[in-house]
N, C-alpha and C positions, 0 to 999 in steps of 0.2 A: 504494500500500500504506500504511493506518493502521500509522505505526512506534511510536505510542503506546501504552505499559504500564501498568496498573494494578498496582501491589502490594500487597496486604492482608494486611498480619500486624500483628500486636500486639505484635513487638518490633520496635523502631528501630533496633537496630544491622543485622539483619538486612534491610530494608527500606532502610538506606543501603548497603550491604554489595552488594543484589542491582540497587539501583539504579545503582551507580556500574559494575559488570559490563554492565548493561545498554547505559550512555549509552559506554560504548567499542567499544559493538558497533554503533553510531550510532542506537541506541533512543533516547523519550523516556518517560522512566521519574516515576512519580509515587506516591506513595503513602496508604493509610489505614489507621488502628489496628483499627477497628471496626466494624460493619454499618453505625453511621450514616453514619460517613466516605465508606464506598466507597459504597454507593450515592447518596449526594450526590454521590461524582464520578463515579458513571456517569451518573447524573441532568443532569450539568451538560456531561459532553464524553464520551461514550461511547467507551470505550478499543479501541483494533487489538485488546486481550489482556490478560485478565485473570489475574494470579497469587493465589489465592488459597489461605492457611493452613485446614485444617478447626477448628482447636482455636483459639478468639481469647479470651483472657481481656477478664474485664467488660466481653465486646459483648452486646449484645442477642440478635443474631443469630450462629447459629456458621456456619463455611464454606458447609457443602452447604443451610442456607436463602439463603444468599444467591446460592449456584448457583443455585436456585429462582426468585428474585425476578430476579433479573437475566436469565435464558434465558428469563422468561416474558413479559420485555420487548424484549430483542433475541436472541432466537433464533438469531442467524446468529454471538454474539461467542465466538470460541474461547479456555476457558476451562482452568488447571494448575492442578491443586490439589495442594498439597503438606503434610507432617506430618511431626515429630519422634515420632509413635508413634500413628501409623493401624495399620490390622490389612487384612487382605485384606479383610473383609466391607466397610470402610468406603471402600476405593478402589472394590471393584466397582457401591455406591453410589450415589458421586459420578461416577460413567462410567457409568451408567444415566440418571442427571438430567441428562446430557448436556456432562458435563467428557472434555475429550480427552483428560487423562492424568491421571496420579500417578505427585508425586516422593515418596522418601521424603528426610525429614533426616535427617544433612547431606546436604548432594548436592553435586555437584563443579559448576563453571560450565560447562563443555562440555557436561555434559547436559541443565542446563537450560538452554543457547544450541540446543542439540540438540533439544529439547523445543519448544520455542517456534520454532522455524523449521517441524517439522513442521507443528504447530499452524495457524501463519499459511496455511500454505499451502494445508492440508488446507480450509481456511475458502474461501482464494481458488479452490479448484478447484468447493469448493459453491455460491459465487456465481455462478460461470462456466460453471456448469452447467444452475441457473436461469433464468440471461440465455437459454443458448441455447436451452432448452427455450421459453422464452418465444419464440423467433425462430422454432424449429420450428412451434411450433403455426399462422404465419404462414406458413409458407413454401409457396411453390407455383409450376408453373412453367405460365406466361401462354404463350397463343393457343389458337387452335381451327385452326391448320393439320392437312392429314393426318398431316406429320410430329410434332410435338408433341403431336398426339392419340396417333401409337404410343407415343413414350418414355413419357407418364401411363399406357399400359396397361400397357408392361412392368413399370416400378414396380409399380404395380398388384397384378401377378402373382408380382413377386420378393420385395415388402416383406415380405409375413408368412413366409417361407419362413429358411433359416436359411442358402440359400448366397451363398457368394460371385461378386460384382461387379465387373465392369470397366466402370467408365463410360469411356470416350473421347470425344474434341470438339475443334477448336480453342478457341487460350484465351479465355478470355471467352464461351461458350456456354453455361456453366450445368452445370458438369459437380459443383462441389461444391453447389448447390442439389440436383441430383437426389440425389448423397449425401446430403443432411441428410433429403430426402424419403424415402430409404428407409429412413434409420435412424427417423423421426418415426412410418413407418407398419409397424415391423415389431416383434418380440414385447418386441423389448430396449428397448422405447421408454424406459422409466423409470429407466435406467442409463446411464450418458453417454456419447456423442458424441467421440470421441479423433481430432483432427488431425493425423497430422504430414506437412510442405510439407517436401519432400524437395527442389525446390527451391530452395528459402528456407534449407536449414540446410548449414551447410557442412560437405561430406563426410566429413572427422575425427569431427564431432557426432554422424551421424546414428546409429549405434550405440549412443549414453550415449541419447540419447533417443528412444529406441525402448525399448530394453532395460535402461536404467537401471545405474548402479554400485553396486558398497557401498562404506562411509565410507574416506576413506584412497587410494580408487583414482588417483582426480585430481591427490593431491597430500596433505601433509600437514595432517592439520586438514581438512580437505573433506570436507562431510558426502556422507551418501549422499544418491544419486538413485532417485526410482521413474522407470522410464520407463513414456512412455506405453503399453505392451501391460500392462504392471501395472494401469496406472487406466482403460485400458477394458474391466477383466476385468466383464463381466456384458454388458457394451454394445456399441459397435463402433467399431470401429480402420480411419479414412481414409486409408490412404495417396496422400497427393497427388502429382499427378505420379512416378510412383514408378517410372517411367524415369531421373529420376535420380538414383534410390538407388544407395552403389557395389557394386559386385559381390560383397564377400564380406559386405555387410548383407544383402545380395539368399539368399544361402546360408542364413545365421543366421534370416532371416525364413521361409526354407522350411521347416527344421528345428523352426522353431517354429508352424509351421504343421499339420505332418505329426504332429507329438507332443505340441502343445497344450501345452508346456511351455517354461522358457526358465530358463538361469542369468544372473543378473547378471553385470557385469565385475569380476572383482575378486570373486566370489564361488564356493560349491560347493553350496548349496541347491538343489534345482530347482521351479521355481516354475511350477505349473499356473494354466492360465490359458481360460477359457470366452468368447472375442473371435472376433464375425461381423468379416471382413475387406472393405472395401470400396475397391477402388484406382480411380484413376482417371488418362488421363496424355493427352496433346496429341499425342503421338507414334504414328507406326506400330510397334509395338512386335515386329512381326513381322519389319521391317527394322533392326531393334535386334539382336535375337535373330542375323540372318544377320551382324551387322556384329561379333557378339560381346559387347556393351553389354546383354545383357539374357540371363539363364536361361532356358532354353527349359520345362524342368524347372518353374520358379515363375511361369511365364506360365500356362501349364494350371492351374495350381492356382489363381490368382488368378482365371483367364478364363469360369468355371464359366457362368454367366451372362451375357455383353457385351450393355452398352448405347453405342449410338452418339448423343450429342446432335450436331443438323444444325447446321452454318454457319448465320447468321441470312442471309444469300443464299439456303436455300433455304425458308425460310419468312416472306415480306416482308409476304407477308398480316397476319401479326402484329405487325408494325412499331406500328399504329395503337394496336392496347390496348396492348403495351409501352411506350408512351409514353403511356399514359394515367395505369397502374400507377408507373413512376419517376413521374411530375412529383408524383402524389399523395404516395408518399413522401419526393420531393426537398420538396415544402410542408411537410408535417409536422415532416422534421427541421429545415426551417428557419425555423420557424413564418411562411411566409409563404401567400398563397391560389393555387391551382391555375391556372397560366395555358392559356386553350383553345389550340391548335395552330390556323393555319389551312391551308386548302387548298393553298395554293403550296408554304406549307412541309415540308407531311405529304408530298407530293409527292415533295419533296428526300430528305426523311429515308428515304421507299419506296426509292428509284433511288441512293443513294450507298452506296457500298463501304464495308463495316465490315470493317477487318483485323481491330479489336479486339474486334469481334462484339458481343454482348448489351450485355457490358461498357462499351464504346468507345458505344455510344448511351445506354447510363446517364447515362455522364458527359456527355453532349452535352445530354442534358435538365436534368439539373442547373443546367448551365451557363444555359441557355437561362432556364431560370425568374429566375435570375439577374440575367445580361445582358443579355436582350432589351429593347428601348424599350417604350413605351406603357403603358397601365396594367392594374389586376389583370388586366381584364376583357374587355382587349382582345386578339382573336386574335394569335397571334405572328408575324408573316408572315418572308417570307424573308430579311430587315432584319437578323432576330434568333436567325440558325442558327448557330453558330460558324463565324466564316471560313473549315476548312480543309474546312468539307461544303461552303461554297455553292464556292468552287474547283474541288474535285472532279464537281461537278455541273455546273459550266457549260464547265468547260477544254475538253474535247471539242465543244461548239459554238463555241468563241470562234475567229471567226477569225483573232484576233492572237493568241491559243495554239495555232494549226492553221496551218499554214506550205502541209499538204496540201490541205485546205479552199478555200484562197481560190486556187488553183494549178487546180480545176478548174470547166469549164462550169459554167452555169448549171444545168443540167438535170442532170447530174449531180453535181452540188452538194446540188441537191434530193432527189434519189435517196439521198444520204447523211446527209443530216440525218433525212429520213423514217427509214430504216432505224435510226437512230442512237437518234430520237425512238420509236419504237414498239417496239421490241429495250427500253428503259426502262420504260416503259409496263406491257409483260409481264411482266416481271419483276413491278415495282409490285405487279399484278394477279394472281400465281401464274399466271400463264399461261391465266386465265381468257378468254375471247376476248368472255363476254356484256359483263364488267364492264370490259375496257379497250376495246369500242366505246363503252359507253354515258356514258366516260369523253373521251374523244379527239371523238364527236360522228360515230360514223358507223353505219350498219346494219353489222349482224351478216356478214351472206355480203358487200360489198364491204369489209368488214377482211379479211376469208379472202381475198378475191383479192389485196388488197394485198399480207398478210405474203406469199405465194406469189410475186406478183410478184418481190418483194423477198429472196428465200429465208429467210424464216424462218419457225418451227415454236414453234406455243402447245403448253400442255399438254391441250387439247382435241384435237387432232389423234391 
């Protein structure tokens, strides 16, 4: 956060008076008499926040041109204009040209501490908005498996519609990617994105930020809070993981659900609100519900539409462009060039167990582009997979990690490696039987007698 203030007035007592308010609020405060002043020092360090007088004797320029010149250069800097004898017509104005507010003089410090924290904020939330919208336009969820082909359909079908969502997954699947996707392709697109990681916030919180306070609730001097169903009134409100939100936020959210309305803590207003809901949670939420951890009441409300994103287990098919897609963005962010994958190690990365799913191979590519030996341009081979995939990949043939392994015959030894070997393979392959013979090196109808041999079952059977 820019803690740095501009003050523009043309009296000095006032401007040492507002500065010294400022720098104990741990601002850094700076000041100008005049339009040339201040635009010289936006010109030279453009400020967090500008304070701005309308009325500045012997400047050139009075407040609201210099609103003008300054938003016409950085648009994004949140801007108080204040006056010892403005009139309504000239605050409504300068809050057209794009000033967040108007004080009148005198004014007390607590509103203008009040004022300027809105201000800042209201800025950081428009940045943050931008960014993401920027990240939406990007977003999209990789492979061409059957199953990844259904969740782009449902989206699909749910995005322009106005109901609500249950994505479900284990973690790291992709469950807030498919949120951002349905908010990026549904009617709210142009109004923001509200996360809140029920998770991530601890449970006392979760109510102030959800629902917001007014001034004084928290404590003395403690401004108020919007909560997020405030700031994503027009747009849509993520609840993450929202298994574990606790039970009587769980009430609150229903009620607010049901009546499109909500009062603050600490408040008597009631505050309507137009917010698509979109939840999403890692949990069986139906064994929540019998265990008593979850309203049964705001599961149906929430559950209008479920989507399920698959295990990356059951889509390995995709492994290959998922790792095509991170490394190009693992290069980018780390301005380095794209390193190929080779065959052994594409291999490894098909047939290893992802607890951490999408996510847990994200990072493994990262890593890779990283750590791996050799140079830009050379394949990555299995040298250069992070130790605890090639582990997990080799323990079960290792016969010093297999105590069972080296304990029997010969031939039966064989008999489980095969099975061991081709049970991987299938996987790899979706259970494709053309593409893990033609893989493995054998015709089509003697794999089919093998897997049989050996009891197992493709997805072509």
């Amino acid at each position: 956060m820019n803690k740095d203030i501009l003050i523009v007035d043309d009296e000095a007592a006032i401007r040492e008076v507002v500065g010294a308010v400022l720098e104990d609020e741990g601002y850094v405060a700076r000041g100008a008499a005049n339009s040339d002043e201040a635009l010289r020092e936006i010109a030279r360090r453009p400020p967090g926040l500008l304070l701005l007088d309308i009325w500045l004797e012997g400047s050139r320029l009075d407040g609201v041109q210099i609103l003008e010149q300054a938003k016409a250069v950085h648009p994004e800097m949140p801007v108080i204009m204040f006056s010892g004898h403005g009139t309504i017509e000239t605050a409504v104005a300068a809050i057209k040209k794009g000033a967040y507010d108007f004080i009148e003089k005198p004014f007390k410090s607590d509103r203008l501490l009040l004022a300027i924290e809105r201000a800042t904020e209201a800025a950081r939330m428009r940045r943050e908005i931008a960014e993401l919208k920027k990240l939406e336009r990007r977003i999209e969820l990789i492979g061409a498996s059957p199953v990844m082909a259904k969740v782009r359909q449902a989206i699909d079908r749910v995005a322009p519609t106005n109901s609500r969502v249950l994505v479900s997954g284990p973690p790291g699947s992709g469950k807030e990617v498919a949120a951002r996707l349905i908010h990026a392709r549904s009617r709210r697109s142009q109004a923001p994105a509200v996360f809140l990681n029920a998770s991530g916030t601890a449970p006392e919180r979760v109510d102030i930020e959800l629902f917001g306070c007014e001034a004084g609730w928290l404590g003395p001097d403690q401004p108020r809070v919007v909560g997020l169903l405030e700031q994503a009134d027009g747009g849509t409100l993520v609840l993450d993981e929202v298994a574990d939100m606790p039970l009587d936020v769980q009430g609150k959210v229903l009620k607010a659900l049901q009546e499109r309305a909500f009062v603050r803590s600490g408040g008597e207003q009631r505050r309507e609100v137009d917010v698509r809901v979109v939840a999403t949670t890692n949990r069986d939420l139906k064994a929540e519900m019998a265990a008593g951890r979850f309203r049964e009441d705001l599961y149906y409300r929430l559950s209008v539409v479920p989507i399920d994103m698959p295990p990356l287990a059951e889509h390995r098919t995709d492994i290959p462009e998922l790792v095509a897609y991170f490394m190009g963005q693992a290069a980018q962010g780390a301005g380095l060039n794209p390193r190929p994958i080779g065959d052994d190690a594409m291999a490894v990365l098909q047939t290893t167990d992802w607890p951490g799913d999408v996510r847990q191979l994200k990072n493994a590519v990262e890593w890779m582009l990283i750590m791996a030996p050799g140079e830009a341009r050379t394949p990555i081979g299995t040298d250069g997979l992070p130790p605890e995939l090639t582990d997990s990949a080799t323990r079960k043939m290792d016969p010093k990690a297999n105590g069972e392994l080296v304990a029997m015959p010969l031939r039966e030894a064989r008999e489980h490696f095969e099975r061991a070997y081709l049970q991987a393979q299938l996987q790899r392959f979706g259970g494709n039987i053309s593409r893990t013979a033609n893989f493995v090196g054998m015709e089509r109808s003697a794999l089919h007698r093998k897997l049989k041999t050996l009891g197992l079952h493709s997805g072509d059977d």
